[in-house]
Each structure stands twice: as structure tokens, then as C-alpha cells.
C-alpha positions in Angstrom: -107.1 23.7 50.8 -104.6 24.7 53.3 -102.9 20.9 53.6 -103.1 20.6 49.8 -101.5 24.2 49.5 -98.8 23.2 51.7 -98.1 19.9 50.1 -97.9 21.7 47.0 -95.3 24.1 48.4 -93.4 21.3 49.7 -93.0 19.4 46.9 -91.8 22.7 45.2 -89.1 23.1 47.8 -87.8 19.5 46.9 -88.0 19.6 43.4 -86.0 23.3 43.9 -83.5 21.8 46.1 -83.2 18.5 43.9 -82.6 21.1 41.1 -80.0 23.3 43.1 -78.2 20.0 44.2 -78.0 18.9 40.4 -76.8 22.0 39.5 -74.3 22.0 42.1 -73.5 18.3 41.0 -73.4 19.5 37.1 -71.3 22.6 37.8 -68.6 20.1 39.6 -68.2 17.6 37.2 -67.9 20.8 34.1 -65.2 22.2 36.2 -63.7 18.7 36.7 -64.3 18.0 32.9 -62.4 21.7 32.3 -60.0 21.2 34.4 -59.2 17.7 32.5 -59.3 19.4 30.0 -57.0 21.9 30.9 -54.4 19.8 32.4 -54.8 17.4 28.5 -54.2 20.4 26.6 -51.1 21.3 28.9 -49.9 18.3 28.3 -49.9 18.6 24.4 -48.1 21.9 25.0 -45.3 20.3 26.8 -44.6 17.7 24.1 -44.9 20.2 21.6 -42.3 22.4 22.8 -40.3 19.1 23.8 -40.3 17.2 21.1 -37.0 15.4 21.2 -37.5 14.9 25.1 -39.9 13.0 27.1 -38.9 13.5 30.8 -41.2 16.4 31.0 -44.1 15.1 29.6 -43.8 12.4 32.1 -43.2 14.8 35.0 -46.3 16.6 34.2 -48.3 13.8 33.7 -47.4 12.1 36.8 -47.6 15.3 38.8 -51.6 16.1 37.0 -52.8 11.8 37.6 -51.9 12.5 41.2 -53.9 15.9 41.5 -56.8 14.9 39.8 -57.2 11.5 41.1 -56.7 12.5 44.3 -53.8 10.5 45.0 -51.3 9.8 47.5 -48.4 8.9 44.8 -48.9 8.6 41.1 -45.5 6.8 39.0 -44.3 6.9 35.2 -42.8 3.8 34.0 -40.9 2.7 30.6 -39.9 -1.1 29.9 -36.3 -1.4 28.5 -35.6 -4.7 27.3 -36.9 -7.1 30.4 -36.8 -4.3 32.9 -39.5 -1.7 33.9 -37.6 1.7 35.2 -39.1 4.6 36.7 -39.6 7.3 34.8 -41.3 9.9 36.9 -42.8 9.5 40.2 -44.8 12.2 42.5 -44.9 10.9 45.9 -46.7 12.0 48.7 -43.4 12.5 51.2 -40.0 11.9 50.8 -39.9 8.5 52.7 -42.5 7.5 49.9 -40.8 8.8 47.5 -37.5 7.0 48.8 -39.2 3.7 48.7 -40.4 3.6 45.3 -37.0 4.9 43.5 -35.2 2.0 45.0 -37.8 -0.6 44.1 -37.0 -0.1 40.3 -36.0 -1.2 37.9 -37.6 -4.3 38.2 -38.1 -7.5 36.1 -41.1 -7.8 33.8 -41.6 -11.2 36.2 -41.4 -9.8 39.5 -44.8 -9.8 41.4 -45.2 -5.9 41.1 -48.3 -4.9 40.0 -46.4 -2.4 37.5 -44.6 -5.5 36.1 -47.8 -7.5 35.6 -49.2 -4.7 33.6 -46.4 -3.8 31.7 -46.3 -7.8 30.5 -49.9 -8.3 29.7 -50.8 -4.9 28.7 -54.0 -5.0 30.2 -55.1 -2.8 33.1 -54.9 -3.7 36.8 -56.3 -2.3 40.0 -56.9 -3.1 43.2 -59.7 -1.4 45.7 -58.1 -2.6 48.9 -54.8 -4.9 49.2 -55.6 -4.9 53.2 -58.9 -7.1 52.6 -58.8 -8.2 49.1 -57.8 -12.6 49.2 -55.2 -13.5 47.0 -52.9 -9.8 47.7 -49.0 -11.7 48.1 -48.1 -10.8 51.6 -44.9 -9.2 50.2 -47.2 -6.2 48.0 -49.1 -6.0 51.3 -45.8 -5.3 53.3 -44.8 -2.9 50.5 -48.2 -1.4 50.1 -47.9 -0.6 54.2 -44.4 0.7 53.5 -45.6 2.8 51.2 -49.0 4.1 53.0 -51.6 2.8 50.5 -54.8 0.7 50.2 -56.3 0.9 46.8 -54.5 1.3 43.3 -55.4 1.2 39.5 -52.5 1.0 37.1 -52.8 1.3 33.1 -50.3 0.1 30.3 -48.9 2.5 27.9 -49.7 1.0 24.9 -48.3 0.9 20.9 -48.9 -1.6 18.8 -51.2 -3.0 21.5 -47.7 -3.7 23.3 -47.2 -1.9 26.6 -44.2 0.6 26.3 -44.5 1.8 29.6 -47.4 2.3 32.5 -49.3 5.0 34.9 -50.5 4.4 38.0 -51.7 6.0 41.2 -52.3 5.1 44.3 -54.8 6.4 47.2 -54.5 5.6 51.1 -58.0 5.1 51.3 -59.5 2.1 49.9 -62.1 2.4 47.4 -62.8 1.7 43.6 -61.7 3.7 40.6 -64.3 5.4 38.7 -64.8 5.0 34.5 -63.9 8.9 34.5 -60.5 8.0 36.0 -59.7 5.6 34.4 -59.9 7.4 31.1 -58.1 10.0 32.4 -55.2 7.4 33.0 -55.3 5.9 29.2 -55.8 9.3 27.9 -52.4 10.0 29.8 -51.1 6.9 28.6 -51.8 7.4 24.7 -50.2 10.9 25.0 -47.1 9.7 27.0 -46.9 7.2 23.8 -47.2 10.4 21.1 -44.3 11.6 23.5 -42.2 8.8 23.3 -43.1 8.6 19.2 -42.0 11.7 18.4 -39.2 11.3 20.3 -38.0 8.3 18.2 -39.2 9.9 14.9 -36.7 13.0 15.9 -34.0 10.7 16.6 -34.7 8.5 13.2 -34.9 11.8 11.0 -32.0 13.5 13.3 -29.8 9.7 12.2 -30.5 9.9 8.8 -29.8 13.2 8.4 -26.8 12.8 9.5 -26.0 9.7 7.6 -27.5 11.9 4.4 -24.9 14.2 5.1 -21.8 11.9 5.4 -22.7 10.3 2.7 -22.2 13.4 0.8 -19.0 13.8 2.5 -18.1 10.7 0.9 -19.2 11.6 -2.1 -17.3 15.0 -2.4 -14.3 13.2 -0.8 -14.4 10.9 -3.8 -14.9 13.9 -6.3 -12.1 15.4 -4.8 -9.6 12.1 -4.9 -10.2 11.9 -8.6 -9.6 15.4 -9.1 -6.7 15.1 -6.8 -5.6 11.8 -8.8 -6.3 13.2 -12.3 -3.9 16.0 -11.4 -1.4 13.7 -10.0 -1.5 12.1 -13.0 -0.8 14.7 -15.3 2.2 15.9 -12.7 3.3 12.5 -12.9 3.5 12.2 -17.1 4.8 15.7 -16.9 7.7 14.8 -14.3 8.2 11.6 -16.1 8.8 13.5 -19.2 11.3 15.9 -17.7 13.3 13.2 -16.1 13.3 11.2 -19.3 15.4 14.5 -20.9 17.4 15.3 -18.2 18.8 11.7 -17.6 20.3 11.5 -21.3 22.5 14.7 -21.1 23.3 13.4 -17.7 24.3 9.9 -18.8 26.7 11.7 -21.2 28.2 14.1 -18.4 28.6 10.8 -16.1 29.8 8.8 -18.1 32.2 11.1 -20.1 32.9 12.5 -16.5 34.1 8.5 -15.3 36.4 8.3 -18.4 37.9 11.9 -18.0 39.0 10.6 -14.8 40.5 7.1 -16.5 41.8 9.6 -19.1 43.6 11.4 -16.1 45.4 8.6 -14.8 46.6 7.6 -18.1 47.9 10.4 -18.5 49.7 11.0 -15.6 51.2 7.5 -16.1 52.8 8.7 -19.2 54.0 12.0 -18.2 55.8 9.8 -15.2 59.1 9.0 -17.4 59.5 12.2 -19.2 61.9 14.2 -18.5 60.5 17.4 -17.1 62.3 20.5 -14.9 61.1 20.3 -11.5 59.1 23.4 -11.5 57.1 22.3 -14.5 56.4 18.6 -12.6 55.1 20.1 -9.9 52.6 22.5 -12.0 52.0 19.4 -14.2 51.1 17.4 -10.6 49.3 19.8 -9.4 47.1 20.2 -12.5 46.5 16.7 -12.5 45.6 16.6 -9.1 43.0 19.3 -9.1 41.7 18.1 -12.4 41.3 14.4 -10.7 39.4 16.2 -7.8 37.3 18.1 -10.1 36.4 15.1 -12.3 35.5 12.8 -8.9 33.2 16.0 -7.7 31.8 15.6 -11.2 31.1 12.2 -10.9 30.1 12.2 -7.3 27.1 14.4 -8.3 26.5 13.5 -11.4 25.5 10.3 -9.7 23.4 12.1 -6.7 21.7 13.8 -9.7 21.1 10.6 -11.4 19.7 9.2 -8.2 17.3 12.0 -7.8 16.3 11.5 -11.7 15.4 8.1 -11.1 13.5 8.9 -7.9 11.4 11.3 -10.6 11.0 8.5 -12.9 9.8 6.1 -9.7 7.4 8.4 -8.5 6.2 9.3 -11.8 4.3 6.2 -12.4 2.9 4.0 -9.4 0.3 2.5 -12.0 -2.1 5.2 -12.5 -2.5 6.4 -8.7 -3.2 3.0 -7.6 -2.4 2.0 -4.1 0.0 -0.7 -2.9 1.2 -2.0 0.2 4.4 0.1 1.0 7.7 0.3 3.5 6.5 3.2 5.5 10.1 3.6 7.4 11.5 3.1 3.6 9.2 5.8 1.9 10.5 8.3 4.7 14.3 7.7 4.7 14.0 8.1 1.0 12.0 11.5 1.4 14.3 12.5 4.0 17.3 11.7 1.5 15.5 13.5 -1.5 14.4 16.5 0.1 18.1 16.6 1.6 20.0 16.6 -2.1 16.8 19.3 -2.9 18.1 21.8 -0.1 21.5 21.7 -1.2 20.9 22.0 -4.3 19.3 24.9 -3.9 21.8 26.3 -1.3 24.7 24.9 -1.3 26.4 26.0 2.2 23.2 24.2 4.0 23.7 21.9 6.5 21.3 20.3 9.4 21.6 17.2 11.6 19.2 14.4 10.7 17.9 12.3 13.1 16.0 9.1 12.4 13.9 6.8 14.7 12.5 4.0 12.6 10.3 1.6 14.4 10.9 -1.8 13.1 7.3 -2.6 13.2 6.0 0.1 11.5 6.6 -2.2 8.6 3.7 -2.2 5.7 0.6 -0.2 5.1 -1.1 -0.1 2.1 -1.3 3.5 0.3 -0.3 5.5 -2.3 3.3 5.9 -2.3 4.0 8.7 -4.6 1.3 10.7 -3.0 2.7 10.0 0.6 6.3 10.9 -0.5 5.0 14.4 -1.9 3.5 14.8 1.2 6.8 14.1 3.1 8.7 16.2 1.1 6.9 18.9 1.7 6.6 18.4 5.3 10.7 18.2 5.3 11.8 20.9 2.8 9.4 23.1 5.2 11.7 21.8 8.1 14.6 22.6 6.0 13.5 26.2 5.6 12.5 27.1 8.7 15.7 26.1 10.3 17.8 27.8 7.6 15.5 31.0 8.0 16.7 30.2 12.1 19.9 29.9 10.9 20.1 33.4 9.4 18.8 34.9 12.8 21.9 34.0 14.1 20.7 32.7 17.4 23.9 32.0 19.3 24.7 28.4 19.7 21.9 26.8 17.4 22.8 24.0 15.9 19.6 23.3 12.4 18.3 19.6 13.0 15.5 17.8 11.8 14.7 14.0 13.0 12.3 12.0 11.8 10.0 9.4 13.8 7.6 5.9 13.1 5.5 4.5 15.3 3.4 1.5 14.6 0.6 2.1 16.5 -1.9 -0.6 15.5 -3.9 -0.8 12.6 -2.3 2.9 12.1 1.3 4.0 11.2 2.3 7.6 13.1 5.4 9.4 10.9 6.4 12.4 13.1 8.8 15.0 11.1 10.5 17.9 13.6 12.9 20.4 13.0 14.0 23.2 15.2 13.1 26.4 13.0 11.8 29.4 13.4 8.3 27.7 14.4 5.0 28.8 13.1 2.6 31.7 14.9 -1.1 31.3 15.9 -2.2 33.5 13.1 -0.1 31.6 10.2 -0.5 28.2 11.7 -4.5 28.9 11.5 -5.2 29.6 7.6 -1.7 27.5 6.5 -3.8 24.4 5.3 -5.8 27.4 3.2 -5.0 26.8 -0.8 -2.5 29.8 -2.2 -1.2 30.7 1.4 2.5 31.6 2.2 4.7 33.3 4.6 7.4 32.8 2.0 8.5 35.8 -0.6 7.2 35.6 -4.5 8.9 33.5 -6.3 9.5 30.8 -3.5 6.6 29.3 -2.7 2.8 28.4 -4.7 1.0 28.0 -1.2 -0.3 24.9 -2.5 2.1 22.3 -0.8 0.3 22.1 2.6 -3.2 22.3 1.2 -2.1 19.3 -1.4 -0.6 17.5 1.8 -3.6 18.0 3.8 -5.9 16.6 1.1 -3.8 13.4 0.4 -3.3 12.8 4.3 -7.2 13.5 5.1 -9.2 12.5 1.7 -7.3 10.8 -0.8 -6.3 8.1 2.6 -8.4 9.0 5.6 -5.7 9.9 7.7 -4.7 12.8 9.8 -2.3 15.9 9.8 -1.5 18.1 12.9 0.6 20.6 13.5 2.7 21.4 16.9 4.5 24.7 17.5 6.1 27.0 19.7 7.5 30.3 17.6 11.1 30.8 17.5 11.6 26.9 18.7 10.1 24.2 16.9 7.2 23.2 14.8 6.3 18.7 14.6 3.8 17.6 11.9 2.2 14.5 12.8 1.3 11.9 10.3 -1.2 9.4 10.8 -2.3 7.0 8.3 -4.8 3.6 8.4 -2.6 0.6 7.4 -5.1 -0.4 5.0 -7.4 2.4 2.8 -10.3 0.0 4.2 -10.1 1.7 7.3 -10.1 5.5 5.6 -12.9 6.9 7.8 -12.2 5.7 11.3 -9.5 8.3 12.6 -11.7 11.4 13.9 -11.0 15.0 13.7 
């Protein structure tokens, strides 16, 4: 009984122990399966709170393959076009790491084990390159270099085409268990989710944007017909004006002309008479000043005409339609326009006027009447400010505007500068705002720059700045596509 008790106790004592080592066995592999887990659900974490980038995810996921495989080094890779880069490696020393960053990238062809995998998108591993036949003697060198025997490598796969690859490496030898090895894809297939939502942001972030130019260009054309349809109706309206004005001037020109035939005739027949010298010389110098008067008269009368027939010119350009145009012609005839406009309007005015053509500015193809408004705006703002300069009375200023064309390419560059009163930081900021003016009622609508600024930018794609410096200068600078093909390449 004793012997059969003792047995019986024994066997006890094993089957306890068995139990206690299972136990210890099952509690290991729970807390490896929670740390898994753990490290899985990190992961997700990271590329949900990075969802446009991917470095992180990859950083964490080589960093966790290492820790939990009990690696020496454990890399991230991506293929771009025929190359395989590194995306994130965690080495196991800084010589290691060394060695590996300057081994990539590296050709989908090269004997790497990386490359093979990222090409065939199947999974490849190696137990021990010292003693396995077959290992190339240069991955044996390397794998030296590098301080490890065994290796197991998986592809990143989409599409069942291998975007990328994980691998880690050990410096003992040894095979890979099934555990690990699903640890690896599952790394994989979320590195891919990574790089997916990635490319989804980027695709929705594109399209977006393209949504939102093509509203642009959609309230750019709303705003050129509008613009046009109001250009129009200025157009008919000037056009109608001109017409009255230039038959009373046609009679004052051309009655003016023969008052001045008249004149001579007349003086030709007072010649013989008889007169007293006293009366001659009042009849003389009647006739002279009436002569003078009469050529002022027609001198103007024609200026006037000139300006009417401007009117008329600009009045029609066939609906708003562009055509290909003289650029160095459109601005010497602003320049002369907006000229005969300022003394009009005050008659002691006077400014230098420079001009710079460039003689291959030559053609571009826009809407003239539009572009001249624009100019002589621009000018008759030159014109203002220096004649607001003038009545300062800075010592020694001398008014001058000068006009500049530059052919630069498939763009034309028109540069207007005048030496005025300049513009400050406050004004120069809202002075492309509709309705607003530094000038007194009555002199100006605060519409001219915002007009300007609509033609230049959205009726032709171009672009408007402004230079100052208060009290010496201000330079707007015109730049317009040759053609209206190319109205949305100028930035800014």
C-alpha cells in the first residue's frame, strides 16, 4: 500500500507540475497575444491620427517587428518605379544602421533579399545564410557586415502587387515561427491601409482643389460677361455721345478753317485802301489776333475731333471681342488721350512724358478697348498725383510720367510711372476695393482701379501691381499673356 501510495503521489506531483508548466506556458503566449495586440491597436491609432502621412506608421511598425520578434534590426521598404527605398529601419547599433541606409535604394533586380520579395510578392526567409547552400557570397559578406544569420521578409501587398516589404533579422540562426510570421503580414496589410489612405487624402485633397478652381473659372466667366455686358452698354452709350458731339464740332472746324480763309481775304483787300496810319495799325492788329484766335480754334477743334474719333474707335471693338493688338501702339495712344484729358481739364498742366517702347513687344491678342480703359486710368492717376505734387510746391520738382514695354515671352510687361505724391500703406491696401477714393466728391467714382483690376486679372488673366514710396513715386505694372489661351498661367 505504501509503494502504491507513493506512486500515486508521484504521479500527482507530475500531472501538478505538467499543469503549473502549461499554465506558465498559457499565461506567456496571452501576454504575448496581448501585447500583439496592444502594439496592432497602437498601430491603427497612429494612422488614424496620421492620415495624410505614412512615415510614422512605418516608424512604429518597424520599431514593434523588432521588439516582438526579437530582432537585431527590423526595415520598412516602399518600391517607387524600379527602385526599393527605405522607409524606416530600427537597427541594432549605429554601424548597422549605417550599413543598411546606404545599401538603398536598390533595383527591383539586385540580389537583395528585399528586392526578390518586393518583385515576386511572395515571402522569403532564410534560417541561417552561414550554412544554408545556394546563399550568394556577396549576401553572406553583407549579412556578416551587418551581424546576422537568419532572416524572414514579407511583401506589402495591394492588389496582390507588393507595394513595399517588412523584414527582420536575428543574429542567431533559427526558423521563424507561424505566429511571427502573421505578425509580419498583419504589419504589412496595415502599412498598406497607411499608404491607402494616404493616397485617398491626396486624391480627395486634388480634386477638391480642382472643384474649387473650376468654380473660379466659373465665377471669372460670370464676372467677364457682366464685365462685357456693361462695357457694352458704356460703349453704345459713348458711341452715342461722340456721334452728337462730332456734328457741332464739324461745323465749328470747319466754319473755324474758313474764318481763317475769310481773314486773309480780307486783309488782302483792305491792303490798297487808303487808311490813316493809326487806323492800319488797329486794323493789322485786329486781323492778326483774329488770325491767331481762329488757328487756336482750329488747332483744337482738331485735338477735339481726334479725341471724338478715339470715342467712336473704342466704342465698338465688335461686341467685346478680342483681337490681336499693337501693345506699344495702344499705349502711346492712351498716353496721348489721357494727355489732351488732363488739359482739358486743367489747362496750365504740364508733365514730361517719357516713353520706352520695346520693339518686340509687338502683338498680343486682347481686348483693346478694355486694355486702353485700363491705361487711361492708370495714367490720368499719374497725372493727378503729380499735379497734387505739383501744388505742394516741393522745390525743384519737375511732374513726369514715362511709360515702359517689355516683351518678355509669351507675356507683354507695360510699366506706367509718374513721380506724384505716391500712395500710403493704408490706401494702397483697400485701393483695388469697388467705391474707394482718396479723391474729393465730385472727382472721382472709386470704380476705375477695381474696373482695371478686373480687366487685367479676369477678363485676360493677367496681372496688376502696384510700387510706391509716399511723397516720391508710385509704378503700376501691367502684365498680360500674348494670347487669352494662356489666361490662367501668371500666378498671384
Amino acid at each position: 500500500m505504501d509503494a502504491d501510495l507513493r506512486n500515486r503521489v508521484d504521479e500527482l506531483e507530475q500531472r501538478l507540475q505538467s499543469g503549473v508548466a502549461e499554465n506558465a506556458r498559457l499565461q506567456g503566449e496571452l501576454a504575448i497575444a496581448l501585447e500583439r495586440q496592444s502594439v496592432t491597436a497602437g498601430i491603427l491609432n497612429v494612422i488614424a491620427s496620421s492620415p495624410t502621412d505614412v512615415q510614422p506608421v512605418f516608424d512604429v511598425i518597424s520599431e514593434s517587428a523588432r521588439r516582438l520578434l526579437a530582432g537585431q534590426t527590423a526595415l520598412v521598404t516602399r518600391v517607387v518605379g524600379d527602385m526599393l527605398h527605405l522607409a524606416a529601419c530600427t537597427a541594432g547599433s549605429v554601424a548597422g544602421d549605417e550599413e543598411i541606409r546606404i545599401s538603398f535604394p536598390a533595383p527591383l533586380t539586385s540580389s537583395g533579399i528585399h528586392s526578390r520579395v518586393a518583385l515576386t510578392s511572395t515571402i522569403a526567409f532564410r534560417s541561417d545564410i552561414e550554412t544554408e547552400p545556394g546563399v550568394h557570397p556577396a549576401i553572406r559578406s553583407m549579412a556578416r557586415a551587418r551581424g546576422y544569420r537568419s532572416i524572414v521578409v514579407v511583401p506589402m501587398l495591394r492588389k496582390g502587387v507588393a507595394i513595399g516589404t517588412i523584414g527582420v533579422s536575428r543574429v542567431e540562426p533559427g526558423t521563424f515561427t507561424g505566429s511571427q510570421i502573421n505578425l509580419l503580414k498583419t504589419f504589412a496589410d496595415q502599412a498598406v491601409i497607411a499608404i491607402e489612405n494616404a493616397r485617398l487624402f491626396e486624391e480627395v485633397e486634388a480634386r477638391t482643389k480642382e472643384l474649387a478652381r473650376s468654380l473660379d473659372d466659373l465665377r471669372a466667366a460670370q464676372d467677364r460677361l457682366v464685365q462685357t455686358e456693361k462695357l457694352i452698354s458704356l460703349g453704345q452709350l459713348t458711341a452715342g455721345i461722340a456721334h452728337e458731339i462730332k456734328n457741332p464740332l464739324n461745323f465749328v472746324n470747319n466754319f473755324a478753317t474758313l474764318s481763317v480763309e475769310l481773314t486773309g481775304e480780307l486783309n488782302e483787300l483792305l491792303t490798297p485802301a487808303m487808311l490813316p496810319d493809326d487806323i492800319r495799325g488797329e486794323v493789322d492788329e485786329l486781323s492778326e489776333l483774329l488770325t491767331d484766335n481762329l488757328q487756336k480754334i482750329v488747332q483744337h477743334g482738331k485735338r477735339a475731333d481726334s479725341i471724338v474719333k478715339n470715342m467712336l474707335l473704342h466704342s465698338r471693338g465688335g461686341g467685346g471681342e478680342h483681337r490681336p493688338a499693337d501693345v506699344n501702339a495702344l499705349v502711346e495712344e492712351s498716353l496721348n488721350l489721357a494727355y489732351h484729358g488732363a488739359r482739358t481739364e486743367r489747362p496750365q498742366f504740364n508733365v514730361t512724358l517719357r516713353r520706352e517702347f520695346d520693339p518686340n513687344t509687338g502683338i498680343a491678342d486682347v481686348f483693346p478697348q478694355e486694355i486702353t480703359r485700363v491705361l487711361l486710368n492708370v495714367i490720368s492717376n499719374g497725372f493727378y498725383a503729380v499735379a497734387k505734387r505739383c501744388e505742394r510746391g516741393d522745390p525743384g520738382f519737375e511732374p513726369a510720367l514715362s511709360a515702359v514695354t517689355h516683351d518678355r515671352g509669351e507675356y507683354v510687361e507695360i510699366r506706367i510711372r509718374d513721380n506724384g505724391v505716391g500712395i500710403p500703406p493704408e490706401v494702397k491696401e483697400k485701393m483695388f476695393n469697388p467705391f474707394f477714393t482718396t479723391k474729393p466728391p465730385g472727382e472721382g467714382t472709386g470704380l476705375g482701379l477695381s474696373m482695371s483690376h478686373d480687366i487685367i486679372v479676369k477678363q485676360h488673366g493677367g496681372r496688376i501691381d502696384v510700387e510706391t514710396e509716399p511723397g516720391e513715386f508710385t509704378e503700376f505694372t501691367i502684365l498680360l499673356p500674348r494670347n487669352i489661351g494662356l489666361s490662367h498661367s501668371i500666378g498671384g
